[in-house]
C-alpha positions as CSV (number, residue, x, y, z in Angstrom):
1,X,16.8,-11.7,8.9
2,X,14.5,-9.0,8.0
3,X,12.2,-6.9,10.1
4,X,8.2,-7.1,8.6
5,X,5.7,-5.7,9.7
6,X,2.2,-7.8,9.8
7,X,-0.8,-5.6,9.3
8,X,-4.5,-7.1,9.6
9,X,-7.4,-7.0,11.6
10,X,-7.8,-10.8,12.0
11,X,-6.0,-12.4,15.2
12,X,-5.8,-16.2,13.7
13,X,-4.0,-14.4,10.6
14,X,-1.4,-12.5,12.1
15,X,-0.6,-15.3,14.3
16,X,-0.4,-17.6,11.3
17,X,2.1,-15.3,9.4
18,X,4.3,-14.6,12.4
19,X,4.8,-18.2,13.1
20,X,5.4,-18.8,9.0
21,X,7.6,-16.0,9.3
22,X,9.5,-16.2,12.6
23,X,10.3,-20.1,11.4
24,X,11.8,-18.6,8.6
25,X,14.5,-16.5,10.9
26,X,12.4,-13.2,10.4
27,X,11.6,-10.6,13.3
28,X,7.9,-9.7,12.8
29,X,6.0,-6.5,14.5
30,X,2.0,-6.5,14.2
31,X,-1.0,-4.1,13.7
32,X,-4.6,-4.7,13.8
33,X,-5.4,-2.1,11.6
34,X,-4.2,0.4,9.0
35,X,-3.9,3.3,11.7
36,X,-2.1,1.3,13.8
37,X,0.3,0.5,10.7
38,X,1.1,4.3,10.0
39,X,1.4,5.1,14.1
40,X,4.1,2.2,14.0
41,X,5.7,3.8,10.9
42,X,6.5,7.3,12.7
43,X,8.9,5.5,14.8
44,X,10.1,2.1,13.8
45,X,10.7,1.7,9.9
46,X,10.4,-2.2,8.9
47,X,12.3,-3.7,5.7
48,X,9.1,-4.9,4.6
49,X,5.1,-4.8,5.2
50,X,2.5,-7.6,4.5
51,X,-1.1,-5.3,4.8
52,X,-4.5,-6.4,4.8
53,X,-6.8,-5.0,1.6
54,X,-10.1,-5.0,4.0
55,X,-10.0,-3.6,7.1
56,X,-12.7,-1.8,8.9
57,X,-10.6,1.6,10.4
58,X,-8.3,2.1,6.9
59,X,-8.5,-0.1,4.0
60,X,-5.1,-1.4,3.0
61,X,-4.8,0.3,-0.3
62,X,-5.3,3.4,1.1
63,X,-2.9,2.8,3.5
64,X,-0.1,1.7,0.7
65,X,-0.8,4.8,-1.1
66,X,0.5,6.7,2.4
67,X,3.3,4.7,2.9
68,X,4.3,4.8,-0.9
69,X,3.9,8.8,-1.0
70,X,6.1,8.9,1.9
71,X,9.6,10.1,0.8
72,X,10.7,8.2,3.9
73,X,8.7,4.9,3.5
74,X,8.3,4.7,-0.3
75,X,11.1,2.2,-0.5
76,X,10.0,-0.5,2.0
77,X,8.3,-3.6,-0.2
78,X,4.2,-3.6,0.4
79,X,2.9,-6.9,0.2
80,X,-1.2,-7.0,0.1
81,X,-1.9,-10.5,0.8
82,X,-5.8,-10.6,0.8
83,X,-8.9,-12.8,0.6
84,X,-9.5,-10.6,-3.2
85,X,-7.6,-12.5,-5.3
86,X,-9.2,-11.0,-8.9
87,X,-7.0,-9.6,-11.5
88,X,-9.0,-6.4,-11.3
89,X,-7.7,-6.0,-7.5
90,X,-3.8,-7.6,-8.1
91,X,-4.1,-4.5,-10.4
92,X,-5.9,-2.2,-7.9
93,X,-2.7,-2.9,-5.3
94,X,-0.2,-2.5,-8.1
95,X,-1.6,1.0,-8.6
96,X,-1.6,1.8,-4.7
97,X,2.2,1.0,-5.4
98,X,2.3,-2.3,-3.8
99,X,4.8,-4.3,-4.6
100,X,3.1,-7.6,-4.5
101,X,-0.3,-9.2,-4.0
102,X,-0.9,-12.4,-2.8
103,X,-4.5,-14.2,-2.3
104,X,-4.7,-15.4,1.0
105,X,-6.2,-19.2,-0.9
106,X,-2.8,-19.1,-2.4
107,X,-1.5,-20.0,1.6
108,X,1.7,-19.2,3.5
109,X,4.0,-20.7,1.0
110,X,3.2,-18.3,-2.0
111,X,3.2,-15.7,1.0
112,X,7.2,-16.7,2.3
113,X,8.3,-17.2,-1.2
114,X,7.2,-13.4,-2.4
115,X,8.7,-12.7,0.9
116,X,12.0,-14.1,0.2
117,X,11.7,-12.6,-3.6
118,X,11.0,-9.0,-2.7
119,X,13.9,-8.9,-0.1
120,X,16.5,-10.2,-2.7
């Protein structure tokens, strides 16, 4: 069982990947933002993060950038999983340092099995 953290500003998709995740015997913690992602970060350090590209207080690439600058943090798998699913943004999150990006059209599946992948 791993720890993730669930970072976006929509309700219905946070819900939707806790549930997906939680089935799958994970413990999941949630932000609605990318501020409240990094205030989470100074005191509880998840084994893995699934973040939002757009979000209206800190964009999700910025936010990967922090995290994977972040002697501390660097090592904890980023997953973007966003509605921009064009190669020019899979490579946009690969050079934030994400680990992953999934297209939110790809659905929950894709989502659990780069999950399940990246904690290998």
């Amino acid at each position: 069982m791993a720890k993730i953290l669930v970072v976006d500003d929509e309700d219905d998709v946070r819900l939707v990947t806790q549930t997906i995740l939680k089935k799958a015997g994970h413990e999941v913690i949630e932000a609605a933002g990318g501020g409240e992602c990094l205030k989470i970060l100074e005191s509880h350090k998840p084994d893995m993060i699934i973040l939002d590209v757009m979000m209206p207080d800190m964009g999700g690439w910025e936010v990967c950038e922090k995290i994977k600058s972040n002697k501390g943090l660097s090592d904890i798998p980023v997953i973007m999983f966003t509605v921009m699913g064009e190669m020019q943004d899979m490579r946009h999150s690969r050079g934030t340092g994400a680990d992953a990006h999934v297209s939110k059209s790809f659905g929950m599946n894709v989502l659990l099995k780069t999950v399940e992948r990246l904690l290998e």
